[in-house]
C-alpha positions, 0 to 999 in steps of 0.5 A: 876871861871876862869877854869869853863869859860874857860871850857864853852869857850872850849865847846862852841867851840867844839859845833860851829864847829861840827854839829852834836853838833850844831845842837840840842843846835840851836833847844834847843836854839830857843826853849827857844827864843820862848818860847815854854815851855810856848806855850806848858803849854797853849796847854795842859791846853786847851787839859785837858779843851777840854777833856771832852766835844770832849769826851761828843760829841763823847760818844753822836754820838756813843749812837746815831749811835751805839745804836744797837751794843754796844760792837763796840760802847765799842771798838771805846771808847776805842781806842780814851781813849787809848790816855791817859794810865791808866787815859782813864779808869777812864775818860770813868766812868765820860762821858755818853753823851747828852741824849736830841733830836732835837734842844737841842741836837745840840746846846750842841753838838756846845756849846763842840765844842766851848768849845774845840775850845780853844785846836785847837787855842793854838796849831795854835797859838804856830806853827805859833809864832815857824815859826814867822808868823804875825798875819796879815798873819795868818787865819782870822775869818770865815777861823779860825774858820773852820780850828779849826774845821777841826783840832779838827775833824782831831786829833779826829777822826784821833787818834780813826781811828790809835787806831783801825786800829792798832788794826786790824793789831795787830790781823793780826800781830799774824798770823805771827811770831817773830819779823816781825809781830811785826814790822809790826804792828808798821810800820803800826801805825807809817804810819797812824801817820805821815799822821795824823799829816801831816794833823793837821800840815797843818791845825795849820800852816799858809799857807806861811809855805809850805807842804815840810817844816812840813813833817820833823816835822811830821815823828818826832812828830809821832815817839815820839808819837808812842813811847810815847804810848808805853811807856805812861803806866809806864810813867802815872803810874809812874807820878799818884804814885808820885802825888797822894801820895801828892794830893790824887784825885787830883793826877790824875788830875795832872797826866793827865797835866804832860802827856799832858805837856809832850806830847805838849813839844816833839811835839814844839821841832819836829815843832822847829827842822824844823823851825832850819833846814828851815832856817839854824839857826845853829850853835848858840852860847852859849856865845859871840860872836854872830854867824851868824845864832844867828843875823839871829835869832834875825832879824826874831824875830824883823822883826815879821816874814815877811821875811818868805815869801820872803825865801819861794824860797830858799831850806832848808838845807839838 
């Protein structure tokens, strides 16, 4: 036991004066501080209960707009399932759309709003608890309201417009050889990612939190999505085969959350790497004694966050 303490000392250590150590153990550290493994739970629960209704909305405005052009109604469809390899298929089977007029057909399209409204809230209320924004500083009811909005249209018609677009410069990317067409249709989908989720960044977050501050957490959210996406058909397969051995139907249910999970958790570990690099939270210890940053932590979580504005004026670390 003494040589195991005396190991984890040495270690702890090693970490304290090496940043390139410290930081990641700081993200990993503040990560489990906030809790964001359970923030992350919430916003993929809400994601999979959101699923059906944004896709019954947006099945209904294609049958309404694109009702003369179904191959183009086909393809837009398609692009926003290509979110979610392997199970997108089967969700497309189980959506047909609202087939009322007038009145009826606007209060269902308001009532899955609603319903996906939920999605849109844990995702701001898991970026403002990481940046320790009180609740007194948050959006207030009517402003909430059309930020959720916003976001939902955002995320929504955002992805769909990356996926085609993509797409475009996937067919361009095969009048050009090796490997710099290739390139050049990632480079593409990657730069229409960071803007989108610039933007949904914005509109989960609370304004004293400034627009400098979430770029970092954007370009490093994209870029696990991106990679997520290309990898997300072995991952899902891989997670379905495992699953629904033991749950049968079930496992694709169980399939589709894992995905969700997964894809909620890199996104908090983006917005944590830069509340850690705003605020110089490292190094961090593993053990006694406490440094610096690790008061300066515990400050913040008891003080709820208000000193956040106050350190609006000072530069973040480089």
């Amino acid at each position: 036991m003494a040589t195991l303490q005396r190991l984890f000392r040495a270690l702890d250590r090693a970490q304290r004066e090496r940043a390139a150590l410290a930081f990641p153990v700081a993200v990993w550290k503040k990560f489990n501080d906030d809790q964001a493994g359970n923030l992350a739970a919430l916003i993929a629960y809400f994601t999979f209960i959101a699923i059906f209704p944004l896709l019954l909305v947006l099945v209904t405005v294609l049958n309404l707009v694109l009702q003369s052009d179904p191959a183009l109604k086909h393809r837009v469809l398609q692009a926003a399932l290509h979110a979610f390899p392997v199970i997108g298929s089967q969700l497309s089977t189980s959506i047909t759309g609202l087939h009322q007029t007038g009145v009826a057909l606007v209060i269902g399209l308001v009532v899955a709003l609603l319903g996906a409204r939920g999605m849109a809230n844990a995702v701001a209320n898991a970026f403002n608890t990481i940046w320790a924004v009180p609740f007194d500083r948050r959006p207030a009811f009517p402003w909430s309201l059309l930020r959720s909005f916003a976001f939902i249209l955002v995320v929504g018609i955002g992805q769909i417009l990356v996926t085609v677009l993509s797409g475009i410069a996937g067919g361009l990317g095969h009048l050009l050889t090796g490997f710099g067409g290739y390139f050049g249709t990632v480079a593409a989908s990657l730069a229409l990612n960071i803007v989108l989720f610039l933007l949904a960044f914005r509109l989960a977050t609370a304004s004293d939190v400034r627009w400098r501050d979430l770029r970092l957490g954007a370009i490093l959210a994209a870029v696990s999505w991106q990679t997520l996406l290309l990898l997300g058909s072995y991952i899902v397969s891989h997670l379905m085969a495992r699953s629904s051995a033991l749950y049968g139907v079930f496992g694709v249910v169980l399939g589709l959350l894992a995905w969700l999970f997964l894809q909620a958790r890199l996104t908090l570990y983006a917005v944590e790497i830069c509340t850690v690099r705003a605020w110089r939270l490292w190094p961090r210890g593993l053990g006694p004694p406490p440094t610096e940053p690790d008061r300066a932590a515990i400050e913040r979580y008891q003080a709820g966050g208000h000193r956040l504005v106050a350190d609006q004026d000072q530069e973040p670390a480089h």
